[in-house]
KESE-733413 format. One line per field, with one value per residue: residue number from 1; x, y, z of N, C-alpha, C in turn. Coordinates in steps of 0.1 Angstrom, whole numbers, plus 5000, padded with zeros to 4 digits. Atoms other than C-alpha are relative to their C-alpha. Example, Ala and Ser with C-alpha at 12.3 -4.5 7.8 and 13.67 -1.06 7.14 Angstrom:
resi: (1 2);
nu: (5009 4991);
nv: (4988 4989);
nw: (5000 5000);
cau: (5123 5137);
cav: (4955 4989);
caw: (5078 5071);
cu: (5009 4992);
cv: (5012 5011);
cw: (5000 5008);
//
This chain:
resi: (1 2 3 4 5 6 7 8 9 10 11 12 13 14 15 16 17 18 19 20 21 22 23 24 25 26 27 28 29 30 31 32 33 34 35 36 37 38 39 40 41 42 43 44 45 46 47 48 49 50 51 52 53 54 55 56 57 58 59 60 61 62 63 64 65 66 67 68 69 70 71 72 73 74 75 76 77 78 79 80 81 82 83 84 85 86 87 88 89 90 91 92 93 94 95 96 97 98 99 100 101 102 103 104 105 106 107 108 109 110 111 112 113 114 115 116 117 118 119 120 121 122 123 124 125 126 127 128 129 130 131 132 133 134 135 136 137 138 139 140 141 142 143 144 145 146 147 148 149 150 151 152 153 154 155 156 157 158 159 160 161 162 163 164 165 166 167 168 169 170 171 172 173 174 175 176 177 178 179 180 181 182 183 184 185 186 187 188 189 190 191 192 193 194 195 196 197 198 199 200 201 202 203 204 205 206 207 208 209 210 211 212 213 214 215 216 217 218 219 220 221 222 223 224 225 226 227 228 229 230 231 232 233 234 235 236 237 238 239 240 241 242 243 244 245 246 247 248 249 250 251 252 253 254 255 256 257 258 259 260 261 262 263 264 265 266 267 268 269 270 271 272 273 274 275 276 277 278 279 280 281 282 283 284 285 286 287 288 289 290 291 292 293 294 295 296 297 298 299 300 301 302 303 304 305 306 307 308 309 310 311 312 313 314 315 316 317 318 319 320 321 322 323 324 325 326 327 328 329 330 331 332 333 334 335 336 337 338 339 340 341 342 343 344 345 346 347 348 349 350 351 352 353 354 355 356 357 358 359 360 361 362 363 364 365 366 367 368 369 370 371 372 373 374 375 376 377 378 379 380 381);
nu: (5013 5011 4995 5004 5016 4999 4994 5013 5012 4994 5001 5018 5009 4993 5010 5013 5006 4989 5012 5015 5000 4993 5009 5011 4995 4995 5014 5009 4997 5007 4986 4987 4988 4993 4983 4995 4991 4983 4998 4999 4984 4994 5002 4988 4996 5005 5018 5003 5005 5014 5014 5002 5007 5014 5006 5015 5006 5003 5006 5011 5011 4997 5012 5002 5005 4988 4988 5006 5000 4988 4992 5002 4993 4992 5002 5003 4988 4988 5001 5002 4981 4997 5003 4987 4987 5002 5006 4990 4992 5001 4997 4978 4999 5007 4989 4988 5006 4994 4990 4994 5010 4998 4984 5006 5011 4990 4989 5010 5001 4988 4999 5009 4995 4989 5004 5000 4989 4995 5009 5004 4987 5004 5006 4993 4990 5009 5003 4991 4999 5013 4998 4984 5002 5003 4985 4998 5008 5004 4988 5003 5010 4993 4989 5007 5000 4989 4996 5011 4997 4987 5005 5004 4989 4998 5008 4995 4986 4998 5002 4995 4991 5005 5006 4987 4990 5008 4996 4991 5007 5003 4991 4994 5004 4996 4986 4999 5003 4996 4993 5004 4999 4988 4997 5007 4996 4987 5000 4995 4983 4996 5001 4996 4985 5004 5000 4981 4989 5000 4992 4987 4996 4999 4991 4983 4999 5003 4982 4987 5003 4993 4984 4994 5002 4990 4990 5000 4996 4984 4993 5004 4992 4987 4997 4987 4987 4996 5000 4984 5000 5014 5011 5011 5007 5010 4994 5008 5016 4993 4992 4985 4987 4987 4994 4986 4991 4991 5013 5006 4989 4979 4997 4998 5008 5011 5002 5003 4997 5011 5009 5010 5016 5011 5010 5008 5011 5009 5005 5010 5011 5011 5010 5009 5013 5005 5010 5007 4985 4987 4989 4988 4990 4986 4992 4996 4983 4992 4989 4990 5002 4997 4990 5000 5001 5004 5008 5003 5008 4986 4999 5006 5015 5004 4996 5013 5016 5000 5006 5015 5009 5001 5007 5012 5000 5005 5011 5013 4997 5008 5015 5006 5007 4989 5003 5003 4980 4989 4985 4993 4987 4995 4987 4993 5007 5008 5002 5008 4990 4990 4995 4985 4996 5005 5013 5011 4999 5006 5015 5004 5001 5012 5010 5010 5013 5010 5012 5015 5007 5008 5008 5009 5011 4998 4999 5014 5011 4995 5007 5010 5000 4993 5010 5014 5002 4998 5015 4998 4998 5011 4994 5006 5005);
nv: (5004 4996 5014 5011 5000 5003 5017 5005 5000 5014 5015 5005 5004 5010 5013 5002 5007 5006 5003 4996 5015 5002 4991 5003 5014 4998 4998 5014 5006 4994 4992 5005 5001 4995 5001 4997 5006 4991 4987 4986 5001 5012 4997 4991 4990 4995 5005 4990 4987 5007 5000 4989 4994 5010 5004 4991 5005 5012 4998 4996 5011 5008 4997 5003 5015 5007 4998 5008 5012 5002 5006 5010 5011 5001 5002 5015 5001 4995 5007 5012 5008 5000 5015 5012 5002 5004 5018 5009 5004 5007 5013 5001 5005 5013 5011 5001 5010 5010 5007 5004 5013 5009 5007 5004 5014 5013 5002 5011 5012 5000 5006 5010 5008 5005 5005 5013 5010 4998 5008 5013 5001 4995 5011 5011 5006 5008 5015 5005 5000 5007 5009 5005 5006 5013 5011 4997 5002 5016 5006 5000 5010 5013 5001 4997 5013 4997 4987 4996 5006 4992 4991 5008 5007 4989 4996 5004 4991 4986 4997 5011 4988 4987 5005 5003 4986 4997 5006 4992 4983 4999 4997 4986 4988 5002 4995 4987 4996 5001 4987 4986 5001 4999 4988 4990 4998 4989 4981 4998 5002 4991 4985 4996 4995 4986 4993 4997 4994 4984 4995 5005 4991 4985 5004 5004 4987 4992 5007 4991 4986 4995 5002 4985 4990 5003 4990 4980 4997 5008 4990 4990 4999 5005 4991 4993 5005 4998 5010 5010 5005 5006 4998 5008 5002 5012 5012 5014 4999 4998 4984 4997 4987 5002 4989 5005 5005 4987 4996 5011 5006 4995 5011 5011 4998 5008 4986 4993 4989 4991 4993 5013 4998 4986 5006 5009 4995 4992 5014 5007 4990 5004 5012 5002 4993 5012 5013 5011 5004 5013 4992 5007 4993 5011 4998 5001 4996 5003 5013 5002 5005 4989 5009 5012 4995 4986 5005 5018 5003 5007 4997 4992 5002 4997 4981 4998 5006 4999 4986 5006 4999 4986 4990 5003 4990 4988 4999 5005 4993 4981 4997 5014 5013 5010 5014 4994 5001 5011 4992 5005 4995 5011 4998 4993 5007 4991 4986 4983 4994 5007 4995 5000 4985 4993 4995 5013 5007 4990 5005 5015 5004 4992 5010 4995 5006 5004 4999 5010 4997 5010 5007 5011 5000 5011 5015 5011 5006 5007 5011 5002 5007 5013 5013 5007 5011 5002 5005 5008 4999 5010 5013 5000 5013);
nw: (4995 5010 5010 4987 5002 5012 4996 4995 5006 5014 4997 5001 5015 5010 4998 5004 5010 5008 5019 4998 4995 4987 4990 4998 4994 4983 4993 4995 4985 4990 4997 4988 5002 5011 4999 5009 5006 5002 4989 5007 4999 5006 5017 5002 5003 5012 5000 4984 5004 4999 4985 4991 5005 5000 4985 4996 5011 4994 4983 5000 5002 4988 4994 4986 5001 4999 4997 4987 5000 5001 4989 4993 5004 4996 4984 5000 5002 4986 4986 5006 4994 4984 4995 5003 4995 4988 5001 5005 4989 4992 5004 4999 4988 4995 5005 4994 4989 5007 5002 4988 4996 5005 4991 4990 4998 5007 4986 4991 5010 4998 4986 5000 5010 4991 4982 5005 5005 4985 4994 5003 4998 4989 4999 5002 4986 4989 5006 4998 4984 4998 5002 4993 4989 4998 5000 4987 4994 4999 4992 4987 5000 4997 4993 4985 4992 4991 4997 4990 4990 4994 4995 4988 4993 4997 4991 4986 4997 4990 4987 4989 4998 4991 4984 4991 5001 4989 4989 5000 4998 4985 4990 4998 4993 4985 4996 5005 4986 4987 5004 4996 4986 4996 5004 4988 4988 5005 5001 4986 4990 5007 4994 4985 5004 5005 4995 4989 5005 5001 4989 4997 5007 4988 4988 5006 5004 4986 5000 5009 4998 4992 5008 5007 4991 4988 5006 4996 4987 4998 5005 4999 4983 5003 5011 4996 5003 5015 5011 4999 4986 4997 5010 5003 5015 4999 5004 4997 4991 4984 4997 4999 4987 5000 4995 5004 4987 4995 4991 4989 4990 5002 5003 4990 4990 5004 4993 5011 4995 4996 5008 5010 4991 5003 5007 4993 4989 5010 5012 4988 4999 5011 4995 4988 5006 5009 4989 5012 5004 4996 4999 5004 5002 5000 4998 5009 4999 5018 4999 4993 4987 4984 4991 4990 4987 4997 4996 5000 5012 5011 5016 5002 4993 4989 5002 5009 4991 4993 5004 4997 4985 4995 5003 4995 4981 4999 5007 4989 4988 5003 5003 5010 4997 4996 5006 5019 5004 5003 5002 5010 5002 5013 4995 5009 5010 5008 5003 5009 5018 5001 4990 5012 5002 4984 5003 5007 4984 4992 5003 5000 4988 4999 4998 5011 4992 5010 4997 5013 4995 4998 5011 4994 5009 5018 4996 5003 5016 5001 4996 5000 5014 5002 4994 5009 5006 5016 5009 5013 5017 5007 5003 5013 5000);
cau: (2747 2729 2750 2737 2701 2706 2719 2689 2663 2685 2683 2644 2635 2658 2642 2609 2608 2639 2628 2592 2592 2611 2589 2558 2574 2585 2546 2527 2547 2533 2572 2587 2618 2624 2662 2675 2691 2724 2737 2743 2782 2787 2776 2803 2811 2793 2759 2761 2762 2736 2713 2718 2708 2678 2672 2644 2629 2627 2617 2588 2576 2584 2551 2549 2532 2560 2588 2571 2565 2606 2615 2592 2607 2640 2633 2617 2652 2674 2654 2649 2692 2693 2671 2692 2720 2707 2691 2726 2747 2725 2728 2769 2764 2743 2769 2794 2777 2773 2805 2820 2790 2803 2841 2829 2809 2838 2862 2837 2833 2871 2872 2847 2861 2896 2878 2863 2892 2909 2878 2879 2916 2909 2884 2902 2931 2900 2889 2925 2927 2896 2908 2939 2917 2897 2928 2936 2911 2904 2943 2933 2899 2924 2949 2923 2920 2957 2958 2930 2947 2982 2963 2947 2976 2994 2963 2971 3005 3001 2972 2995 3018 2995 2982 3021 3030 2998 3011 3042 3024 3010 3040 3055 3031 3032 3070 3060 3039 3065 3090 3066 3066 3104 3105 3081 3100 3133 3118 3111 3142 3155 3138 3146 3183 3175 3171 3197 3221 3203 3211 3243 3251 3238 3258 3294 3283 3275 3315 3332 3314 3322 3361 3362 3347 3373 3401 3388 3389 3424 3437 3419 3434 3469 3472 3499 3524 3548 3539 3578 3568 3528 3508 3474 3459 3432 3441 3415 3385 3410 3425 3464 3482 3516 3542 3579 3608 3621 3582 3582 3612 3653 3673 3667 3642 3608 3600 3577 3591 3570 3559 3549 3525 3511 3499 3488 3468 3453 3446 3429 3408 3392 3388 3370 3345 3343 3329 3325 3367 3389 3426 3454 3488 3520 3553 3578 3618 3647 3670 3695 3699 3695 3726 3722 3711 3698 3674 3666 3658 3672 3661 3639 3607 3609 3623 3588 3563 3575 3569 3536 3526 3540 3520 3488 3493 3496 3465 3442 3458 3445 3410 3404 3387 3416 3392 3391 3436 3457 3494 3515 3551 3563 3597 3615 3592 3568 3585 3575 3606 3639 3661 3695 3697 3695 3663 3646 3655 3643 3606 3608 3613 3578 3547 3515 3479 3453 3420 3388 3355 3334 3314 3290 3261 3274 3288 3247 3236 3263 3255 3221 3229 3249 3224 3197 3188 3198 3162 3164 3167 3136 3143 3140 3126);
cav: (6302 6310 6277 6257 6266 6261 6226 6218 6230 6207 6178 6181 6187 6159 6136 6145 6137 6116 6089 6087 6046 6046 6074 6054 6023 6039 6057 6026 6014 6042 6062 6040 6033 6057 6060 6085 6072 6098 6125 6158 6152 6126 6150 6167 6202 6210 6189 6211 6242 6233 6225 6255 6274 6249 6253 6288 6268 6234 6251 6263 6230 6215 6215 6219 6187 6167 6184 6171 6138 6137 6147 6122 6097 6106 6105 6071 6064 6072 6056 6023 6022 6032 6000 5980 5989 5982 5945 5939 5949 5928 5899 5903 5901 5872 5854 5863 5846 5822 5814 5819 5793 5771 5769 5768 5735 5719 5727 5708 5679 5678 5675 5650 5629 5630 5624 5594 5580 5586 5568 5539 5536 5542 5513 5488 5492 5486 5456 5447 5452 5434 5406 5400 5408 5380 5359 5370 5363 5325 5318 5334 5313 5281 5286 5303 5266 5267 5300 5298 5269 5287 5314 5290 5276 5311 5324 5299 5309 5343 5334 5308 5342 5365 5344 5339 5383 5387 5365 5384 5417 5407 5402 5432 5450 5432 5446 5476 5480 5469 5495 5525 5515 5515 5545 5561 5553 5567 5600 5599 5589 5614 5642 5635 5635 5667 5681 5669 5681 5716 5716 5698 5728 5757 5740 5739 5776 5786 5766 5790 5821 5812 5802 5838 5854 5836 5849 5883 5881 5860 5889 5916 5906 5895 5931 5947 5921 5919 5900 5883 5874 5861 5852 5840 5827 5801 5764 5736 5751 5757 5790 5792 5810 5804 5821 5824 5809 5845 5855 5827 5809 5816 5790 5753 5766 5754 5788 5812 5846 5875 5892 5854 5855 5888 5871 5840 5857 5878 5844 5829 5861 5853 5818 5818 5840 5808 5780 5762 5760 5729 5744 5723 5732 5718 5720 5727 5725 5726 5698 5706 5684 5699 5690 5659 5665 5698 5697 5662 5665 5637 5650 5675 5655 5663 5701 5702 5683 5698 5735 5726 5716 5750 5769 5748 5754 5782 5786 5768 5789 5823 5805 5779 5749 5721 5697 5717 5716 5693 5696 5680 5677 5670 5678 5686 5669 5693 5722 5757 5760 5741 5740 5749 5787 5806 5822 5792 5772 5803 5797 5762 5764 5775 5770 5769 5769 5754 5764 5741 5753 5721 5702 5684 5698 5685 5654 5643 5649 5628 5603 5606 5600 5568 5554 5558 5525 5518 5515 5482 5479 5462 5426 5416 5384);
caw: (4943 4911 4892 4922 4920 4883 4890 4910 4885 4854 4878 4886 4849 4837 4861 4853 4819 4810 4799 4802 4802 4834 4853 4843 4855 4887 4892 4888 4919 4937 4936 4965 4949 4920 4913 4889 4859 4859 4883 4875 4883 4859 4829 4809 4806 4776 4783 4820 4799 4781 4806 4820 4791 4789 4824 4824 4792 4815 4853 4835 4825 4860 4885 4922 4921 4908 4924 4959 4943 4936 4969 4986 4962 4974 5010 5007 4991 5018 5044 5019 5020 5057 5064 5041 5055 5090 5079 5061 5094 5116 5091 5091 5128 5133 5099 5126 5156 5137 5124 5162 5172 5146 5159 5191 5184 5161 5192 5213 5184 5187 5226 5224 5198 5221 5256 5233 5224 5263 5276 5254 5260 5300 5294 5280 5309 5334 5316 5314 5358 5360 5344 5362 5396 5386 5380 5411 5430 5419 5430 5463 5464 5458 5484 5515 5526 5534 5544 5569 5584 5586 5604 5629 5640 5641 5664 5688 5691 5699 5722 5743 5741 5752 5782 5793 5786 5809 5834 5833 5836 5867 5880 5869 5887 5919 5914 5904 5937 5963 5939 5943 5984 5985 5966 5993 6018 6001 5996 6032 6041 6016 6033 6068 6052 6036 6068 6089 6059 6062 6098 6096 6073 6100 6126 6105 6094 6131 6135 6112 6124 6158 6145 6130 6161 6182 6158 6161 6198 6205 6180 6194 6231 6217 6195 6220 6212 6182 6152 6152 6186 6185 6157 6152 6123 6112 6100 6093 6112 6143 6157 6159 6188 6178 6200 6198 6223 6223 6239 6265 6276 6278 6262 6276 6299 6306 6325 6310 6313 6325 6295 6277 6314 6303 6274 6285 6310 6283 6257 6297 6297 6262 6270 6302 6279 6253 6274 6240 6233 6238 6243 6228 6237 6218 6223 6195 6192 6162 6156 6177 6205 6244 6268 6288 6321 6316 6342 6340 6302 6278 6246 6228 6236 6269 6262 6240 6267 6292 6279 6270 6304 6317 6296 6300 6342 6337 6312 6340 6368 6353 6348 6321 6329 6335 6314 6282 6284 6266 6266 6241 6233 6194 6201 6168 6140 6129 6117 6101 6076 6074 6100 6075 6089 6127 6115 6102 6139 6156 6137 6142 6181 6191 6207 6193 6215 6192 6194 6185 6192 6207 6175 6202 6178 6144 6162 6167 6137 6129 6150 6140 6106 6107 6133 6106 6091 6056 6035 6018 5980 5962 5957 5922 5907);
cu: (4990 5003 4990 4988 4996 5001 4990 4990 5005 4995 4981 4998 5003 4992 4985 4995 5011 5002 4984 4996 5004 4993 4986 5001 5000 4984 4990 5003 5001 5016 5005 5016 5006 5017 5002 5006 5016 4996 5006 5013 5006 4996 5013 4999 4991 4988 4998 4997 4987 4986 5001 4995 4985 4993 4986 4990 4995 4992 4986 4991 5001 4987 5007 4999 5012 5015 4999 5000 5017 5006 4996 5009 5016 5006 4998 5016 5010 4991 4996 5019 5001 4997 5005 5010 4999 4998 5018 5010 4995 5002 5015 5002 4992 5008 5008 5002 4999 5009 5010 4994 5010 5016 4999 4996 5012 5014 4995 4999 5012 5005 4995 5007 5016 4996 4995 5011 5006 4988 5001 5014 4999 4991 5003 5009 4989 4992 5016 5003 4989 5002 5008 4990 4997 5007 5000 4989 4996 5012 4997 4989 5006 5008 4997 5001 5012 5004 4996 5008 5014 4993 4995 5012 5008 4992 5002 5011 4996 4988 5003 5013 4994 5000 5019 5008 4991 5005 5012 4996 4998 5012 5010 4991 4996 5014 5003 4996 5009 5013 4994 5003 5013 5000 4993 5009 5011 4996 4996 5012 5008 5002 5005 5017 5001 5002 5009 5011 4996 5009 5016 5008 5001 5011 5019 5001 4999 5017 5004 4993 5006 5019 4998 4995 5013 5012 5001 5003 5013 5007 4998 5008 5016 5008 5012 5011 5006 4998 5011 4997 4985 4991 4988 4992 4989 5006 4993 4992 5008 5008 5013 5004 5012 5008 5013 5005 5002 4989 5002 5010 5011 5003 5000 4993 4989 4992 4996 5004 4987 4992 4992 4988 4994 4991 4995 4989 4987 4994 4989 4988 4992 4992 4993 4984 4995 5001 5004 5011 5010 5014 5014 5012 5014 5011 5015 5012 5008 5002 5016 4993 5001 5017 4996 5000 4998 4986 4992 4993 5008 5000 4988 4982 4995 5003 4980 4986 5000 4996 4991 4995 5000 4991 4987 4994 5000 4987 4984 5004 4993 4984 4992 5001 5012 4995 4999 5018 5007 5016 5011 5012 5003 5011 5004 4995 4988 5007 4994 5011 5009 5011 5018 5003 4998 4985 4994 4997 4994 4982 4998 5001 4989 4988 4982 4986 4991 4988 4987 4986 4991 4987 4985 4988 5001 5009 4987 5000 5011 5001 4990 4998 5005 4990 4988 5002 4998 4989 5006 4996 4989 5007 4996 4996 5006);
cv: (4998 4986 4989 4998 4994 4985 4988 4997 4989 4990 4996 5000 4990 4988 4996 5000 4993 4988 4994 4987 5001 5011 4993 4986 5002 5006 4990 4989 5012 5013 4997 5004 5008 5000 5005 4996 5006 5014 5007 5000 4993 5005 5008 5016 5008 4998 5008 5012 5003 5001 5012 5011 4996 5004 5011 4995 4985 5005 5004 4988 4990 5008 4999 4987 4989 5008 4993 4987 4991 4997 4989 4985 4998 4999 4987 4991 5000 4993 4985 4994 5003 4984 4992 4997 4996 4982 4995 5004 4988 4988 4996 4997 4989 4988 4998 4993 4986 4993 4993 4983 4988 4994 4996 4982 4992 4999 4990 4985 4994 4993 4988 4987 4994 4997 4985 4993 4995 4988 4984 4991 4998 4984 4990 4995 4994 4988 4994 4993 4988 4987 4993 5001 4987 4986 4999 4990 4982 4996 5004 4990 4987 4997 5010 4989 5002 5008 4998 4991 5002 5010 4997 4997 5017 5011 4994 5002 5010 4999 4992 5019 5013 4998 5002 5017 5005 4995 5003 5016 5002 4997 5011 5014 4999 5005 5011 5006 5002 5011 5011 5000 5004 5012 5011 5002 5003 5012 5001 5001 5010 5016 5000 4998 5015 5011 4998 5006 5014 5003 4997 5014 5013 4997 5003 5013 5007 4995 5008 5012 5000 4998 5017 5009 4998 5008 5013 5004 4997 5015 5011 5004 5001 5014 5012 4987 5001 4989 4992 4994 4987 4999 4992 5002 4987 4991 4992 4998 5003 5017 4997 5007 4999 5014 4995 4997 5012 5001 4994 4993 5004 4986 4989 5002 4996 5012 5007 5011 5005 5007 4988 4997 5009 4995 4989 5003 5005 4991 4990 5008 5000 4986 4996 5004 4989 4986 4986 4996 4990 5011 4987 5004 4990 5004 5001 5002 4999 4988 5002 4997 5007 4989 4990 5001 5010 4996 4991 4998 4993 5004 5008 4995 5006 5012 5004 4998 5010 5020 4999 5002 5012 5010 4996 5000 5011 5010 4998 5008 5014 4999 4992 4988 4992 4990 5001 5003 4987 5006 4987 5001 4993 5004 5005 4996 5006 5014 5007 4998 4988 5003 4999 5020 5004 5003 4992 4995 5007 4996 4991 4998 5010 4992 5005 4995 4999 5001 4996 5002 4983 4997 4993 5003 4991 4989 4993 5000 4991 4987 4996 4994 4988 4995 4998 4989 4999 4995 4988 4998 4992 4992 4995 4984 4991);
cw: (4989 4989 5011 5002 4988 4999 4998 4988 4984 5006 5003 4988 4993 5004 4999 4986 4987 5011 5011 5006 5013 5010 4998 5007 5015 5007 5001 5013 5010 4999 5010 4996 4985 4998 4986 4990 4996 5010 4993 4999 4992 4984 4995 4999 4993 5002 5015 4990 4990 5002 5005 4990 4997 5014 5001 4989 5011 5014 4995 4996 5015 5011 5016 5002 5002 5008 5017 5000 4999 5014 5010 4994 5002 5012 5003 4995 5007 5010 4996 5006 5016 5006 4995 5006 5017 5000 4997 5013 5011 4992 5001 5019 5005 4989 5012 5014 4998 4998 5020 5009 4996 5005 5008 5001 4992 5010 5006 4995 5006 5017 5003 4994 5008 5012 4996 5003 5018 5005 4996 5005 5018 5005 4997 5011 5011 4997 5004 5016 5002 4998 5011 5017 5001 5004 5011 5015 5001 5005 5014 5006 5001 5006 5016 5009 5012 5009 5013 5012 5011 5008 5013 5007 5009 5012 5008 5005 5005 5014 5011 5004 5007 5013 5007 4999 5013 5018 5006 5005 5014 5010 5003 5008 5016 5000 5003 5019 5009 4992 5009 5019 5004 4998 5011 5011 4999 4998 5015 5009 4993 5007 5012 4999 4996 5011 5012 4988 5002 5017 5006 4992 5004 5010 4994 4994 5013 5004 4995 5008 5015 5002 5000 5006 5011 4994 5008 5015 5005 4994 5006 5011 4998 4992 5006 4998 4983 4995 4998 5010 4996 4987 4996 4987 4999 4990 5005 5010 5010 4994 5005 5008 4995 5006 5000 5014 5007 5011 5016 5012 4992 4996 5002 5012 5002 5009 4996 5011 5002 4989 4991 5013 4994 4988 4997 5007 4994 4990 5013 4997 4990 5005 5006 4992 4989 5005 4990 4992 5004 4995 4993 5000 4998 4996 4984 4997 4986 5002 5009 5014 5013 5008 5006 5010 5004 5007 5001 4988 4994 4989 4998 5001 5008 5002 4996 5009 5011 5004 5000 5011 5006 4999 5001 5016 5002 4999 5013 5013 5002 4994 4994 5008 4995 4987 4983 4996 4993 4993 4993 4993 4982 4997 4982 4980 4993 4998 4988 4989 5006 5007 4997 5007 5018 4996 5002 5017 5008 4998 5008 5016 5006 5011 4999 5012 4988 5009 4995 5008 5002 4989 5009 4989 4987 5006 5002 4992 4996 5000 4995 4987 5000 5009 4990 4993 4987 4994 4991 4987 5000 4994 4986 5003 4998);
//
């Protein structure tokens, strides 16, 4: 601490009267800018020690006075370079605004100088265009004459073509008219088809339902006999009786036994209850020929017809309406299987009641349809 005080009091008394020129230079400018001429660091060794024994010989010639007037002069000092150094950063930043300005503006020069050039280039091709419209334009100017007159002529044309598409028009829509009319009267005629096929459709479904109620009944009555013997089935909207020889008649007989009555009686006793059934009964033999003279029969026709009739007399005896019978012989020409075995022949000699429930309903609409009157076609031109 005591070198360090020592220091001080060297560096005040050195500055205050070393050298004398240069402190009277510096007090006639008031002591703004004094500035030591050497620092205490920059002495050697030997001139420090020295001073330091010089120093209680020097502090005593050093005043209050001036040691005040030092440190103001070194205060003023420090805030002389502070504001240098402030003016010279703002000047480095306004060089440097500057400089960016200046690129900035020779970028711009640069753009300029190329949007020139583009433009003049840009302007020449539109001079160039300009020309050639002109061109253009005086060959169009010398060849409108022609033009206009090709154009005239061409306008008459299409309006000799209009007048004759118009006159056409109107007659497509006098076509059109007596069309739409036909067409009205086909969707009328349409619908009142529409509805005879709905009811032509209930009627042929109310036909099968009563078909497959008659079944059910014929079977229901017929259900003590044997199936070898009696069997009904449905075939082409009709009900099937088919019954065997064995059932009915003895060999060459035209005689219905007692138990083929029992169910006859019992196939009467349904039908009296269906009013609304035509009865068809036909007769059915093998290929072997009958004897000659068997009760006045010549051949299996009259074996066939003659059964038939039996069982349709009989049929109207036990009840059914005479006018709803038909009796029918087809002697050996429709059979069931092939008449190569006993068996087979056995099938094949039969007889079958067909049962068809009366169509009179779907026979009108029938009628009704074929009497309607065929809408005529639109006549063209």
């Amino acid at each position: 601490m005591q070198a360090r005080s020592g220091f001080r009091r060297i560096e005040r008394g050195l500055s205050a009267t070393l050298p004398r020129q240069r402190g009277r230079a510096v007090r006639r400018r008031k002591a703004r800018y004094f500035t030591p001429l050497f620092s205490v660091k920059s002495l050697s060794p030997a001139l420090l020690g020295l001073c330091l024994l010089a120093a209680p010989v020097l502090n005593s010639c050093v005043t209050a006075r001036k040691y005040d007037d030092l440190s103001a002069r070194q205060k003023a000092d420090a805030e002389g370079k502070a504001a240098a150094e402030r003016q010279y950063r703002g000047a480095t930043a306004e060089l440097q605004k500057a400089s960016d300005e200046l690129a900035q503006l020779r970028l711009t020069q640069k753009r300029l100088v190329t949007d020139s050039a583009e433009t003049g280039a840009a302007y020449r091709k539109t001079r160039s265009l300009y020309n050639e419209l002109n061109s253009s334009y005086d060959k169009l100017l010398k060849n409108s004459d022609r033009e206009l007159a090709n154009k005239s002529s061409d306008y008459n044309k299409v309006a000799k073509d209009l007048a004759r598409r118009e006159a056409e028009l109107g007659d497509l829509e006098t076509t059109l008219q007596k069309s739409k009319a036909n067409n009205d009267r086909l969707a009328a005629d349409l619908q009142a088809r529409e509805v005879r096929l709905a009811e032509l459709t209930k009627a042929l479904a109310d036909k099968d339902k009563a078909v497959d109620d008659l079944k059910a009944r014929v079977s229901k009555a017929l259900l003590s006999f044997n199936s070898s013997d009696l069997q009904v089935k449905l075939k082409d909207g009709k009900v099937y009786v088919s019954l065997s020889e064995q059932l009915l008649f003895k060999s060459g007989s035209t005689k219905v036994d007692p138990k083929g009555q029992e169910a006859l009686k019992k196939l009467a006793t349904v039908l009296q209850e269906q009013k609304d059934v035509n009865v068809v009964v036909e007769g059915h033999t093998d290929n072997v020929p009958i004897l000659r003279g068997t009760a006045g029969m010549t051949d299996n026709w009259d074996l066939s017809a003659l059964r038939a009739t039996e069982i349709a007399r009989l049929l109207t005896t036990a009840g059914v309406s005479p006018e709803r019978v038909t009796a029918s012989g087809r002697s050996q020409y429709v059979p069931v299987a092939a008449n190569d075995s006993p068996a087979n022949k056995a099938m094949n000699r039969r007889t079958e009641i067909i049962l068809t429930p009366k169509l009179n309903d779907l026979f009108q609409i029938l009628d009704s349809n074929s009497s309607t009157p065929a809408t005529p076609a639109a006549g063209g031109k």
